[in-house]
C-alpha positions in Angstrom: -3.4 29.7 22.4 -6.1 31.5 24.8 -3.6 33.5 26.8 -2.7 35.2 23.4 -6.0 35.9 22.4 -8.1 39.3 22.7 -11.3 37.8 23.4 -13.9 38.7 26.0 -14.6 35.1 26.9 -16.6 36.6 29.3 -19.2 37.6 26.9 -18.8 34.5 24.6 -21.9 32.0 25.5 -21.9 29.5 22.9 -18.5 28.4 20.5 -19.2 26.6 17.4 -17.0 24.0 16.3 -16.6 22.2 13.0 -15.8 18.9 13.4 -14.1 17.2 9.7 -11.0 18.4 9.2 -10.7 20.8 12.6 -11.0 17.7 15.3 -10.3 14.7 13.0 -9.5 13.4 9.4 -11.8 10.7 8.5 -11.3 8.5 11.4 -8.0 9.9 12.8 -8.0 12.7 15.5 -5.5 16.0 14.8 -3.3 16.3 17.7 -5.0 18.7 20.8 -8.2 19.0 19.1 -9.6 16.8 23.2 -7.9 19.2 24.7 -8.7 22.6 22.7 -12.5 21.5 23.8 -11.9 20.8 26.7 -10.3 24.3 27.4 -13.3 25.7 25.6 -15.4 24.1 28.1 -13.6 26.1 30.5 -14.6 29.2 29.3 -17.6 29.1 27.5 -21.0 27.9 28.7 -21.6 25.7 25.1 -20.2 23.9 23.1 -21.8 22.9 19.5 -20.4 21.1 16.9 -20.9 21.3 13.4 -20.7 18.8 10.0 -22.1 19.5 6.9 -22.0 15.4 6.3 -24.9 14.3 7.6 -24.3 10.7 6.6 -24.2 10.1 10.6 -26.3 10.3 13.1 -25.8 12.4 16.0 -25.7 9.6 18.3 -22.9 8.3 15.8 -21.1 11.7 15.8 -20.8 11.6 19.8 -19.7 8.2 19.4 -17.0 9.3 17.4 -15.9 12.1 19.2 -15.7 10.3 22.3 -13.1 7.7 20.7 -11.2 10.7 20.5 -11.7 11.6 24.0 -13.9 14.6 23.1 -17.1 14.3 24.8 -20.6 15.6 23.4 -24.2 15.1 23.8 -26.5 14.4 20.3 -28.2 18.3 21.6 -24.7 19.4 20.8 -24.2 17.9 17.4 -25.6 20.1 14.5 -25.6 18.6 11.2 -27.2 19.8 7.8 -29.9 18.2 7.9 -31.3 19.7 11.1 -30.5 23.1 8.8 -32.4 21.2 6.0 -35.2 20.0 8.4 -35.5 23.6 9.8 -36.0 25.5 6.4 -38.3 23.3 5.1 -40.4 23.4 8.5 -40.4 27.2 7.8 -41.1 26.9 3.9 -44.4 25.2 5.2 -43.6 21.8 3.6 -43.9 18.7 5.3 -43.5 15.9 2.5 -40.3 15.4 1.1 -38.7 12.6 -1.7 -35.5 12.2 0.4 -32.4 10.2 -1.3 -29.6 9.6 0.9 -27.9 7.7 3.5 -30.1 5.5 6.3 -28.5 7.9 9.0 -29.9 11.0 6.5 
């Protein structure tokens, strides 16, 4: 897949990832997906990986994705809600009525 590609991975410092549906269903891996990241690793200086499901925590996210043999740290993991938590931080509010999961 790399050897085919144009890219200056040279000049690529970080690679985003999405995790549902690109390195597991649910709670089954797709086939490769440890070993597409861990040849990312190889070229690129980070690695972050994205969910829009922010249901989890990010110490639950790198739990999961090292059951699939994937490893991360929870600086790596970037969910919605730190989106969320950053735009509001910006809007100049700092109350909120939050409904959601615990992990939320």
């Amino acid at each position: 897949m790399f050897g085919r590609s144009a890219l200056r991975w040279d000049e690529i410092k970080v690679c985003f990832v999405d995790m549902d549906g690109t390195l597991y269903k649910g709670s089954q891996p797709i086939a490769g997906a440890d070993r597409f990241i861990r040849q990312v690793r190889e070229r690129v200086p980070r690695v972050c990986f994205l969910s829009n499901n922010s249901s989890a925590t990010h110490r639950e996210y790198v739990a999961k994705l090292q059951r699939f043999n994937i490893p991360a740290t929870e600086s790596e993991i970037v969910l919605s809600s730190d989106a969320l938590g950053t735009f509001l931080a910006q809007q100049g509010i700092t109350s909120v009525y939050l409904v959601g999961t615990k992990s939320l």
